[in-house]
VMD Tcl script that draws the C-alpha trace (Angstrom):
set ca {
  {63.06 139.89 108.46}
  {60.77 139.42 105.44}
  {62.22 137.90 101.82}
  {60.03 139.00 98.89}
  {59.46 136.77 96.57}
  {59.25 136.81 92.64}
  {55.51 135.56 92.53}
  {53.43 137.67 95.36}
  {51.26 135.47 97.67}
  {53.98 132.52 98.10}
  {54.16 131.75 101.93}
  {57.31 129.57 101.93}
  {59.05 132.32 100.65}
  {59.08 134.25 104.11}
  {61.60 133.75 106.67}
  {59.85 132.87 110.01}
  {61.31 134.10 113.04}
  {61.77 130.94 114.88}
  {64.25 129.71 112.59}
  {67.01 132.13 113.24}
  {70.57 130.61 114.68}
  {69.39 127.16 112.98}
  {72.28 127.50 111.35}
  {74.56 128.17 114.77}
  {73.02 124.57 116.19}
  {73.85 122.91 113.34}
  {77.45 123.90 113.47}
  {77.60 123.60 117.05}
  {76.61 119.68 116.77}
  {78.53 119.25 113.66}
  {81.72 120.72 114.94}
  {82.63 118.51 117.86}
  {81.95 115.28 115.22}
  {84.04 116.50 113.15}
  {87.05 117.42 115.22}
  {86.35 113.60 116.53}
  {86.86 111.86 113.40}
  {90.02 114.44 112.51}
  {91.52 113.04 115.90}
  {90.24 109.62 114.86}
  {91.84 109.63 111.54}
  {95.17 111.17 113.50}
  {95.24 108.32 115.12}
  {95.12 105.79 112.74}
  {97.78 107.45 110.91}
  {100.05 106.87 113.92}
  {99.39 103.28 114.67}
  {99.83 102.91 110.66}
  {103.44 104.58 110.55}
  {103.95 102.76 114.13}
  {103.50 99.18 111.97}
  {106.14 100.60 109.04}
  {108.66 100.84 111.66}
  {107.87 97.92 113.13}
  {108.23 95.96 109.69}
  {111.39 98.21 109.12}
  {112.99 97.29 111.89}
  {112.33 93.54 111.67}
  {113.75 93.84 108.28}
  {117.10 95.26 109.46}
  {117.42 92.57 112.14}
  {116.74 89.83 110.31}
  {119.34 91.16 107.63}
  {121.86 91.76 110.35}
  {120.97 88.60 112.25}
  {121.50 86.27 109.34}
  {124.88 87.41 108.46}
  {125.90 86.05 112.50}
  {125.20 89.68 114.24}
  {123.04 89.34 117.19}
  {123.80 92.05 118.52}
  {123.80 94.37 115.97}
  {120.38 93.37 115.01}
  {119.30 93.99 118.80}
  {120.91 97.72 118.60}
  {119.51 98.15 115.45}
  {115.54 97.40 116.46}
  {116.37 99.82 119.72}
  {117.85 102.89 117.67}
  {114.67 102.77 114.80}
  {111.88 101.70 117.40}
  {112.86 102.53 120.70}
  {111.03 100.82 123.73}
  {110.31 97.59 120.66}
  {111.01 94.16 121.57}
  {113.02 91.90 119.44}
  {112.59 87.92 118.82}
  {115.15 85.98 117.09}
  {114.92 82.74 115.99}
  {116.55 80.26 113.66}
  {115.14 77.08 112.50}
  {117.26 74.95 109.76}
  {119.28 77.82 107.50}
  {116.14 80.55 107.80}
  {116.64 83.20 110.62}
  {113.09 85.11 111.72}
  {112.82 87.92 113.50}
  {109.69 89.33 114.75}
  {109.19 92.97 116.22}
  {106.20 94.11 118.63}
  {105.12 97.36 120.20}
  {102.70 98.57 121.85}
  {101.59 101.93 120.49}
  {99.77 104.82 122.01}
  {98.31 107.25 119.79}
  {99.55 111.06 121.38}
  {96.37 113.06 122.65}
  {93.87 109.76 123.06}
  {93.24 107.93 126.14}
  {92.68 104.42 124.44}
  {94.45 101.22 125.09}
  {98.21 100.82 123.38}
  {97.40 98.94 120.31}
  {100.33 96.21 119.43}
  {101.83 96.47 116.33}
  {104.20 93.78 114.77}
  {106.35 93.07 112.06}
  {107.97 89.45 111.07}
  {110.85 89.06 107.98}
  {112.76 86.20 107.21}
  {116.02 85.55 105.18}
  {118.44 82.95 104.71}
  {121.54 82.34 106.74}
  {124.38 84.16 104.75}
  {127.34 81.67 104.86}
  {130.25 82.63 106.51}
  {133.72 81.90 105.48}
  {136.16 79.52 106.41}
  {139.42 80.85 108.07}
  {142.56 80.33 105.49}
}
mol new
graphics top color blue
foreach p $ca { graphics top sphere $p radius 0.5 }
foreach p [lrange $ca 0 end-1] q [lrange $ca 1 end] { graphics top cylinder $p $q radius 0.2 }
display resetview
């Protein structure tokens, strides 16, 4: 295959025959990278949503904790982050209460990545009976 060109002589114009399915390596070396870093980015999406909940749920068991409901707050961390572990601590009037996971990112065989969340509220007061 020849390609004329506009001013007659020019050699770079022509298409040399050794060059042909260039184009076919390059996309079958780009490809694979590229479906990588999709499955990459994937990934880190998960592990990112995986910390929300995390944060969520230590949220709602801190809130539920410092109003005098273990238990609830332990129900509550299982039902929005199943398989989570809960730790509950007071110190003074503060109640803390950290969540940790360990997420695996679906379709990767990596190590589970931890993810955490800690919140912290005040001890709602309770009332006297009478």
């Amino acid at each position: 295959m020849e390609l004329r060109c506009a001013v007659r002589g020019m050699n770079r114009c022509r298409r040399h025959a050794n060059e042909s399915g260039m184009v076919t390596a390059e996309l079958a070396i780009a490809l694979p990278i590229l479906v990588l870093c999709a499955g990459f980015a994937a990934a880190c999406i998960a592990v990112v949503q995986a910390q929300t909940r995390a944060q969520d749920a230590a949220r709602e068991a801190v809130r539920l904790a410092a109003r005098g409901d273990q238990l609830g707050a332990r129900r509550a961390v299982m039902q929005a982050f199943p398989g989570a572990r809960l730790q509950l601590w007071e110190q003074g009037d503060m109640v803390t209460a950290v969540v940790d996971a360990n997420v695996r990112p679906a379709g990767l065989h990596i190590p589970a990545i931890t993810v955490s969340g800690k919140s912290v509220a005040v001890r709602e007061p309770t009332r006297a009976p009478g």
